[in-house]
N, C-alpha and C positions, 0 to 999 in steps of 0.2 A: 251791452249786456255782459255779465261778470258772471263766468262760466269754471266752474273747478271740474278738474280732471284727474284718475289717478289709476296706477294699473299695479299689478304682480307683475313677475318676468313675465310670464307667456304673455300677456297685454300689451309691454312695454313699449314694442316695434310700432303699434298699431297707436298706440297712444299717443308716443312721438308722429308719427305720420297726421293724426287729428290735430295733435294742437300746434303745426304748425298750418294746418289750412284753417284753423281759429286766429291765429295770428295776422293770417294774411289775410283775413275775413274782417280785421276792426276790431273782434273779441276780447275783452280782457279774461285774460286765460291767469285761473289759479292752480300750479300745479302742487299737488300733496303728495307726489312722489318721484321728485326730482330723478332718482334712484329707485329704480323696481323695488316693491315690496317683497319682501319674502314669499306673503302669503296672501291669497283677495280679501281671505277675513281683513287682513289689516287695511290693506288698500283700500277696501270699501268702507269699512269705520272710519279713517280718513273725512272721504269726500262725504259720507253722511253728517259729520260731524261740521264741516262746513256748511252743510245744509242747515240744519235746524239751528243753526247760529246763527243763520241769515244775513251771512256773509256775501252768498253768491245767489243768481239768479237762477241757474241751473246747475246741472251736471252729470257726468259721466262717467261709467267705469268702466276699467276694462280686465280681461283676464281671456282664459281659451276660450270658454264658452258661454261666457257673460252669466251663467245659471247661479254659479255659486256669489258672484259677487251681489246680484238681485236678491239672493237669500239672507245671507250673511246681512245688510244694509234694511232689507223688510223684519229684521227682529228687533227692531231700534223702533218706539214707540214714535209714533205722527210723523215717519218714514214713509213715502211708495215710491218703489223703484220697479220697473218695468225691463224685462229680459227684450232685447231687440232685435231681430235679425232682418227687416225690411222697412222700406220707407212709412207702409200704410197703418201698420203698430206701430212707429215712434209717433204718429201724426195723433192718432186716436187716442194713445194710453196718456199723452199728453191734455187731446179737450176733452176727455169722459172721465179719464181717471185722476189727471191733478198730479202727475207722474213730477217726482220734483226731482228723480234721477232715471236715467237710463243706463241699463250696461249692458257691453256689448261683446262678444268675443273671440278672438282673435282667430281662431282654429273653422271658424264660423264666415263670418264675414270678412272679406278683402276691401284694399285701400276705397276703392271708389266707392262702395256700398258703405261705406261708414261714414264717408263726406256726406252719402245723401243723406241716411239715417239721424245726423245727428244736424243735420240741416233742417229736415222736417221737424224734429224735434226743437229745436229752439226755433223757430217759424211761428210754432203752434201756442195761442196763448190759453187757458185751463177756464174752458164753457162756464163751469158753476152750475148755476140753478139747477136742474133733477138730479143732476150727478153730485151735487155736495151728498145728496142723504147718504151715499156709496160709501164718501170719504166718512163723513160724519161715525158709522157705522166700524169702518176698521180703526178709526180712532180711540173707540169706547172698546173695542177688543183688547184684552189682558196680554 
């Protein structure tokens, strides 16, 4: 599975600490910000932009509080990204919602919470059926 990652400074530490338990996971890990971004806006436009180019299979952000880069990345049309801070939202926003990112962050969640998190997360594959009219619906949103 080919998985992009990307963080801000406050992210950074925690990004690095992820994507080497992706590494040591089999992951093909894309990193879009070798060097902390400035700011999550960019870091997140990044890994979104990898997404909808369907480059990768999933992905992740990161920043302090995961909220602004979830934002930042949901104003990008046929985008959903999901704010995470526990195993049982990455697992669901994953099969209900079709989450084709996750962000997480840093100020929030610690080193082993973020292995589980984003382990559930790519674990989970995206149910379909009742749940597509959900996607379908924030698609057709302006």
């Amino acid at each position: 599975m080919k998985v992009v990652i990307g963080s801000d400074k406050q992210g950074f530490n925690l990004k690095e600490q992820v994507k080497k338990y992706l590494l040591d996971h089999d992951y093909e890990v894309v990193d879009v910000s070798e060097k902390p971004a400035e700011d999550f806006v960019d870091s997140s436009l990044a890994v979104t932009k990898e997404v909808l180019d369907g480059n990768v299979d999933k992905a992740v952000m990161f920043d302090e509080y995961g909220v602004g880069s979830a934002m930042a990345s949901n104003k990008v049309k046929g985008m959903v990204t999901a704010n995470v801070v526990e195993e049982n939202t990455a697992h669901m926003t994953a099969m209900h919602n079709g989450a084709k990112a996750i962000a997480i962050g840093s100020g929030v969640v610690g080193e082993k919470l973020a292995y589980n998190i984003v382990q559930y997360y790519l674990d989970t594959e995206y149910a379909g059926g009742r749940h597509q009219v959900r996607l379908d619906m924030l698609n057709k949103m302006i």
